[in-house]
N, C-alpha and C positions, 0 to 999 in steps of 0.2 A: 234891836229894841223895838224897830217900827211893827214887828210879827207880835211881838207880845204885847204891844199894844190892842193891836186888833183883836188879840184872843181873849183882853180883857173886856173893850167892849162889845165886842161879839157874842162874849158870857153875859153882860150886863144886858143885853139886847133879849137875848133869847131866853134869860130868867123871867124880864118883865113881861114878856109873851105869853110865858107857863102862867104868869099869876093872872092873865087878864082872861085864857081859858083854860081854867081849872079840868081837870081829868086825866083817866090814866093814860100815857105816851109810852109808848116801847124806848126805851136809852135812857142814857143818862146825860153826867156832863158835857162828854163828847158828841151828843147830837146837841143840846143846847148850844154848846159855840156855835156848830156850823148852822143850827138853825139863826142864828144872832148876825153871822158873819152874810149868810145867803139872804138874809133879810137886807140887810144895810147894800146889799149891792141891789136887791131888787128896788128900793129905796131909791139910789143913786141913780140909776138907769132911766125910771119913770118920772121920779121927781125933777131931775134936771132936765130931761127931754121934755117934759112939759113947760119947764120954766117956772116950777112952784117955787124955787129956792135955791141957794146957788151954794157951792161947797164950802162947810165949814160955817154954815148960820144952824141955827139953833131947831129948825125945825127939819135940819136933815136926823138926829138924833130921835123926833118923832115919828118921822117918816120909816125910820130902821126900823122903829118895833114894828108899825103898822106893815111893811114887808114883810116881816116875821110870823106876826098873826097870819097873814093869809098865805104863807107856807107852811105853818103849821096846820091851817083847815085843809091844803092838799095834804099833807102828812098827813093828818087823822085819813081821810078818805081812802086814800092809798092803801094805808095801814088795815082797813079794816078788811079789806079783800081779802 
């Protein structure tokens, strides 16, 4: 149950991503999660090593998309090579 949770906000993460930079992405749903899921760790990883916020407050859920955004800007880059 704890996998399908992740895979929902994972989805939830990496749709809010799509909407914040509009344009076309190669995939579909299945990059969405992972983009959603690799955000939320890049998230965790910085946010907590910095001491922005500690697990399970409200702006680790911020933190996830903004992960996401800047995986997704290396995504596009990547992608367009």
């Amino acid at each position: 149950m704890h996998i399908l949770w992740i895979m929902v906000i994972g989805f939830a993460v990496g749709f809010i991503a799509r909407l914040l930079m509009p344009g076309r992405d190669p995939g579909g749903v299945i990059i969405t999660i992972i983009l959603g899921i690799a955000g939320s760790f890049v998230a965790a990883y910085v946010g907590q090593h910095l001491g922005w916020y500690r697990v399970g407050q409200p702006a680790g859920f911020i933190g996830a998309v903004l992960g996401a955004v800047a995986i997704l800007i290396v995504y596009r880059l990547i992608g367009k090579r």
